[in-house]
C-alpha positions in Angstrom: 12.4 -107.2 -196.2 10.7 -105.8 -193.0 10.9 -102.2 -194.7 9.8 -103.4 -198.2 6.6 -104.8 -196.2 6.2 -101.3 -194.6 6.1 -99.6 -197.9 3.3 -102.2 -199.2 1.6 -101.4 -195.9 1.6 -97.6 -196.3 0.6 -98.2 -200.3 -2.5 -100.1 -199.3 -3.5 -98.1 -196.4 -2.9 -94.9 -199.1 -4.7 -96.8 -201.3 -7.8 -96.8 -199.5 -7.6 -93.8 -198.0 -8.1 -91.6 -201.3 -10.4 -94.7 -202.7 -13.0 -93.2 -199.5 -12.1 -89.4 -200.3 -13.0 -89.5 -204.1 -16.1 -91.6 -203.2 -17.2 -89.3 -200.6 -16.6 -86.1 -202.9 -18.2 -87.9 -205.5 -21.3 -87.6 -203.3 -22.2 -84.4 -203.6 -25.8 -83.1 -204.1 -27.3 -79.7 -203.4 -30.2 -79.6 -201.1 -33.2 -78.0 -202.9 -34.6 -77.0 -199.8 -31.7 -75.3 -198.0 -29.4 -74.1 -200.8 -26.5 -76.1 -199.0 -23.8 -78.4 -200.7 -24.3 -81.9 -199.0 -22.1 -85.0 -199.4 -24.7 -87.4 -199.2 -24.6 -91.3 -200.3 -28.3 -92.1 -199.7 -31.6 -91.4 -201.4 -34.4 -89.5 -200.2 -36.3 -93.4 -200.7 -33.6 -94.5 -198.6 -33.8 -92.2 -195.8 -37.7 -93.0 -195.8 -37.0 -96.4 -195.2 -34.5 -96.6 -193.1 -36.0 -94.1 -190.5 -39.4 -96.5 -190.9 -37.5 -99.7 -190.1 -35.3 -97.5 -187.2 -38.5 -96.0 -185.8 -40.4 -99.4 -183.4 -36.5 -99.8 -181.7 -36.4 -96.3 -181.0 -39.1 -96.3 -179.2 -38.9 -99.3 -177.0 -35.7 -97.8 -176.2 -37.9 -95.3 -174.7 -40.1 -97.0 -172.9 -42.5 -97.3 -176.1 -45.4 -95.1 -176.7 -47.0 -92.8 -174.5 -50.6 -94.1 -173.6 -52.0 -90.1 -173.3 -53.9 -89.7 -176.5 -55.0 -86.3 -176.0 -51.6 -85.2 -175.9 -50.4 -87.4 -179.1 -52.8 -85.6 -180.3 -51.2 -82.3 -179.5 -48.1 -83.2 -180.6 -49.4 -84.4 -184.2 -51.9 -81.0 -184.8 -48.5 -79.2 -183.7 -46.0 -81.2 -186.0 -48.5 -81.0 -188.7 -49.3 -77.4 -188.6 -45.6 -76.7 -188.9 -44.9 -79.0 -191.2 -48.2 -78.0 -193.8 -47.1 -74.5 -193.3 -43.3 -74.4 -194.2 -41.1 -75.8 -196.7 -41.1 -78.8 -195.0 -44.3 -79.9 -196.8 -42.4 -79.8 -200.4 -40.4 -82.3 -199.3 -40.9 -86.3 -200.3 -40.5 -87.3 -196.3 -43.4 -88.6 -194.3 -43.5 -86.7 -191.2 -44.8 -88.6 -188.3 -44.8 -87.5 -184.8 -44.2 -89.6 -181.5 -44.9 -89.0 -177.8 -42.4 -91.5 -176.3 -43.3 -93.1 -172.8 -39.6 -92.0 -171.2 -40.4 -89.9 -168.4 -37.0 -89.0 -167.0 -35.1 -88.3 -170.4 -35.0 -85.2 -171.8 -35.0 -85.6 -175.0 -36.2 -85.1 -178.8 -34.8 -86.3 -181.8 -35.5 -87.2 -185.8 -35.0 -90.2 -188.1 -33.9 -89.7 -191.1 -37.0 -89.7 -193.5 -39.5 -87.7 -191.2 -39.9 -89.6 -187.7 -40.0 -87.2 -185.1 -40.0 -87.9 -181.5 -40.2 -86.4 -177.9 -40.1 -87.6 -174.8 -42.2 -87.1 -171.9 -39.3 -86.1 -169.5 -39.1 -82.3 -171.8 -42.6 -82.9 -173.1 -43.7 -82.5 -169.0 -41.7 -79.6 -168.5 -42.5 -77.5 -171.7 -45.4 -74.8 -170.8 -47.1 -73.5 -173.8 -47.9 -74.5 -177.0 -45.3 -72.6 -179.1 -42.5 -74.2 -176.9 -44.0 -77.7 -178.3 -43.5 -76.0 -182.0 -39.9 -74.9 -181.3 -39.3 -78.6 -180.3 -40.7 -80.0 -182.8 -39.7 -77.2 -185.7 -35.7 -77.8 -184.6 -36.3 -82.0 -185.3 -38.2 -81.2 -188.6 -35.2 -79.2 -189.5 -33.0 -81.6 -189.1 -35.3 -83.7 -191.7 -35.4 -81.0 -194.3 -31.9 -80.7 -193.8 -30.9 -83.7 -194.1 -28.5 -84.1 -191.5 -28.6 -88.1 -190.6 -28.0 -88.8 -194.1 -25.2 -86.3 -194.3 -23.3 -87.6 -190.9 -23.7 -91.1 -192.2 -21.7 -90.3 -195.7 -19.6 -88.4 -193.1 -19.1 -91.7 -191.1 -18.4 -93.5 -193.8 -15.5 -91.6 -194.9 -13.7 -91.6 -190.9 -14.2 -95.4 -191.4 -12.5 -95.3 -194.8 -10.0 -93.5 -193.0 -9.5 -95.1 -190.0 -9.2 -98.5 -192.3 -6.2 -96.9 -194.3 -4.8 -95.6 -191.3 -4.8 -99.4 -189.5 -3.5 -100.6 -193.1 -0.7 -98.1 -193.0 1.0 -97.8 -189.3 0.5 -98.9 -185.8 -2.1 -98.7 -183.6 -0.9 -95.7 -181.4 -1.6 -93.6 -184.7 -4.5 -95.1 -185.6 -6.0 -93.8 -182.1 -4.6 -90.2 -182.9 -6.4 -90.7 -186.3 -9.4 -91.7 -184.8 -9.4 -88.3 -182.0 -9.0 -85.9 -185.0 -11.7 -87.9 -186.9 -14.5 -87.4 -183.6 -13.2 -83.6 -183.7 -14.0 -83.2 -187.0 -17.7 -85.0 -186.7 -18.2 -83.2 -183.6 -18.0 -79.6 -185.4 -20.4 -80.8 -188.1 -22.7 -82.3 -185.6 -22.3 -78.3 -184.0 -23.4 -76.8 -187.3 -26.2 -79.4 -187.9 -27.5 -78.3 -184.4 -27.4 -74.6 -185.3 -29.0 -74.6 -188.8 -32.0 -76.9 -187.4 -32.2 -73.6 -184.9 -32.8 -71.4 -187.8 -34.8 -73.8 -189.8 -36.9 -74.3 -186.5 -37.6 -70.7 -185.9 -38.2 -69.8 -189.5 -41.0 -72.8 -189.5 -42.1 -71.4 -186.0 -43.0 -67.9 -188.1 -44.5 -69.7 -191.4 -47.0 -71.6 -188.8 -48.0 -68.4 -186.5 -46.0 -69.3 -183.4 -44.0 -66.8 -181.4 -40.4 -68.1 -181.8 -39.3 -66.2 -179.0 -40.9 -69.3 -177.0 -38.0 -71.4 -178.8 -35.9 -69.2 -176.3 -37.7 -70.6 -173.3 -37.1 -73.7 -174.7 -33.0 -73.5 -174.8 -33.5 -72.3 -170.4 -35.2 -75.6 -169.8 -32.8 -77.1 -171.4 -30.3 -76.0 -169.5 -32.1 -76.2 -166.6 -33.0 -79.8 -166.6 -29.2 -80.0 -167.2 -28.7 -78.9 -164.1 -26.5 -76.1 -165.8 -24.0 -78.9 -166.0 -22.3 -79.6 -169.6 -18.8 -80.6 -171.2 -17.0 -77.4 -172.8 -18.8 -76.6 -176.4 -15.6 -77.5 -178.2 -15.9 -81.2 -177.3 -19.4 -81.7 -177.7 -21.6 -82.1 -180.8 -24.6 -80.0 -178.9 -23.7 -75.5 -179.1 -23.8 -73.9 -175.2 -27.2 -72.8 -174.6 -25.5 -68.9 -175.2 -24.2 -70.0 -178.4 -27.7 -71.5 -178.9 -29.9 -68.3 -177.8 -27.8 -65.9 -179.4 -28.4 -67.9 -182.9 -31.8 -68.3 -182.6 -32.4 -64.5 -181.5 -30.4 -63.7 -184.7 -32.1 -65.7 -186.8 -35.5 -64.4 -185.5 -34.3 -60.7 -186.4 -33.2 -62.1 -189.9 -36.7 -63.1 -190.1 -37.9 -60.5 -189.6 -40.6 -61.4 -186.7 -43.1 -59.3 -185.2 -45.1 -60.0 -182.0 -48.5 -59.3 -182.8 -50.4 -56.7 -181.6 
């Protein structure tokens, strides 16, 4: 009787296992902007809202909004000018741009849908202009490329998985399932981070800024790390090396040259 249970068990947690594969590769959509094959389960409407509704937490988890208007300011001309002079502008997102209040954090990131933000802790420390762009042309790339929208349809399926798995044996391999599942996220949370690079520099060059700067950006990175990280392999961010060598590739693809 036990085993007949077992069996049922391993049916049902088979069951919804493939039930969250076919769903997920029934999601499939090419981005217009990119030319890559995304598995995505949400609509460009959706990705508006959501990253409005997301946007007033996000910032209170920052400290809220800087109070320095002059350098909003800078931070809107600079979004905006790489945003009105790249691809980015045939997009349906609504790109907005935040100076958050955080002065110790490091830190820039986008919602999906177009809300951009950077804190004052790597605001402070950035030193020109162009630096600001490669900021804030990395974040826009991850907009344009949709990456919050992808990693969700991707977290949907570990979660389909994980359920199966829990349905189907014990909990010892549910927590293997659940290691391979972060791996997997992790590398696509790697290649997200490198293709924002490119996107990044590329919108750099559209707008007139030396992407070279986005290099400088990368050593005060690692320098407010305090040259301290995990191993690449385990962590969703590239090494700064990995990072550098990317970007000076992609600015040679580009074909950038300094002006006179």
């Amino acid at each position: 009787m036990r085993g007949g249970n077992f069996k049922i068990k391993l049916l049902i947690g088979g069951v919804i296992i493939l039930f969250s594969f076919l769903r997920y590769c029934s999601q499939t959509d090419t981005n217009e902007y990119t030319g890559k094959k995304q598995h995505i389960s949400l609509s460009t409407e959706d990705e508006i809202s959501l990253g409005l509704k997301s946007a007033p937490q996000m910032a209170q988890e920052y400290g809220g909004l800087h109070p320095d208007q002059e350098a909003q300011a800078l931070v809107d001309r600079v979004g905006s000018k790489l945003v009105n002079s790249s691809v980015a502008r045939q997009t349906p997102y609504h790109y907005e741009f935040h100076l958050l209040r955080d002065p110790q954090t490091v830190n820039a990131f986008a919602l999906p849908g177009g809300q951009v933000f950077i804190t004052a802790g790597l605001f402070s420390r950035l030193n020109t202009e162009d630096q600001l762009a490669g900021v804030l042309g990395h974040e826009i790339g991850h907009v344009v490329g949709r990456h919050s929208a992808e990693r969700i349809a991707k977290q949907n399926l570990t979660q389909g998985i994980l359920t199966g798995v829990l349905a189907g044996t014990d909990q010892g391999g549910a927590q293997m399932a659940a290691m391979v599942a972060n791996i997997v996220n992790m590398k696509y949370g790697r290649e997200d981070e490198l293709e924002s690079d490119q996107l990044g520099v590329k919108f750099m060059i559209d707008a007139g800024y030396n992407p070279y700067e986005f290099i400088e950006v990368m050593k005060i990175l690692e320098e407010a790390s305090g040259g301290q990280r995990v191993p690449e392999f385990s962590s969703t961010h590239p090494s700064s090396p990995h990072r550098i060598q990317e970007i000076t590739d992609a600015i040679n693809k580009y074909g950038y040259t300094p002006p006179q």
